[in-house]
N, C-alpha and C positions, 0 to 999 in steps of 0.2 A: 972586851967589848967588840961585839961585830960589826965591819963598816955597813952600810948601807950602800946595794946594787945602785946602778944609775940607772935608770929607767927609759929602756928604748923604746920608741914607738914604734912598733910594730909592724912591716911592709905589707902594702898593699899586697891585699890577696886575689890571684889572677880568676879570673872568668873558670878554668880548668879545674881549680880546687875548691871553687866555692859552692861550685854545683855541679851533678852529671849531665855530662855530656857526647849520649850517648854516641855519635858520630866517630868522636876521637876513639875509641875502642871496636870499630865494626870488625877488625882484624879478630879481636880476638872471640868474638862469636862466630865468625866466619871460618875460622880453625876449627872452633868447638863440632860445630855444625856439619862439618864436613867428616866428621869421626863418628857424630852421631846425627845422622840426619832429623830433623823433626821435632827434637826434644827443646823446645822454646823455653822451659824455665831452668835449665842448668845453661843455655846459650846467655839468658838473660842474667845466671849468677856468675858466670867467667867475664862479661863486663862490666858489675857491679864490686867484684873482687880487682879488675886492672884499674877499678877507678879510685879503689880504697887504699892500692896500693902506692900507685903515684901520690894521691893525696897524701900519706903517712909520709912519703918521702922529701916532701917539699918541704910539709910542717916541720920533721926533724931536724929539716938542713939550714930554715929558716928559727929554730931554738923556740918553734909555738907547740904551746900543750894543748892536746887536742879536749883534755878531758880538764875541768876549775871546775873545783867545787863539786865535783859530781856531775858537771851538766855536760854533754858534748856542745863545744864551741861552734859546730859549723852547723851540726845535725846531721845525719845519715839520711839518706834516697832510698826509695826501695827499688829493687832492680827491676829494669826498663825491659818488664817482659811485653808491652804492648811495641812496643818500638821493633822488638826482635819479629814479632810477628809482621807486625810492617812492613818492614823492610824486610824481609828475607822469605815471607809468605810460609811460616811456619802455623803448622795447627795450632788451636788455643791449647794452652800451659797447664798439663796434667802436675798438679800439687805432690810431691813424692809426699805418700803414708810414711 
């Protein structure tokens, strides 16, 4: 017979993982950008990827499954390509073919 887990509740999840926030990554467009000047939708997916990655890192260390049931728990953002242009005054985001 298998015991039955005890059932923790689950810690409060911070402002940083629950939503993008584009700010806290300006670094890493700001690197991207400066290797490729202009290119506004790969700046906009190097901080949609440092956002995906810290989140993954929290949830594992904190033992939350990102994916029940099939459903993603928090939901995915899509990357902050007007943000990039904003702030950084890059042309509008040619789409790679």
């Amino acid at each position: 017979m298998s015991r039955r887990r005890a059932c923790l509740t689950p810690p409060e999840v911070p402002g940083y993982v629950a939503e993008l926030q584009p700010d806290r990554y300006r670094d890493a467009a700001a690197n991207y950008l400066e290797r490729h000047p202009g290119d506004t939708f790969w700046a906009a997916m190097a901080v949609w990827r440092a956002f995906l990655a810290e989140r993954r890192g929290w949830m594992r260390a904190h033992g939350i499954r990102r994916y029940v049931d099939g459903r993603d728990t928090l939901g995915t953002p899509q990357p902050p390509v007007a943000w990039v242009q904003e702030t950084f005054g890059t042309p509008q985001a040619r789409w790679p073919s």
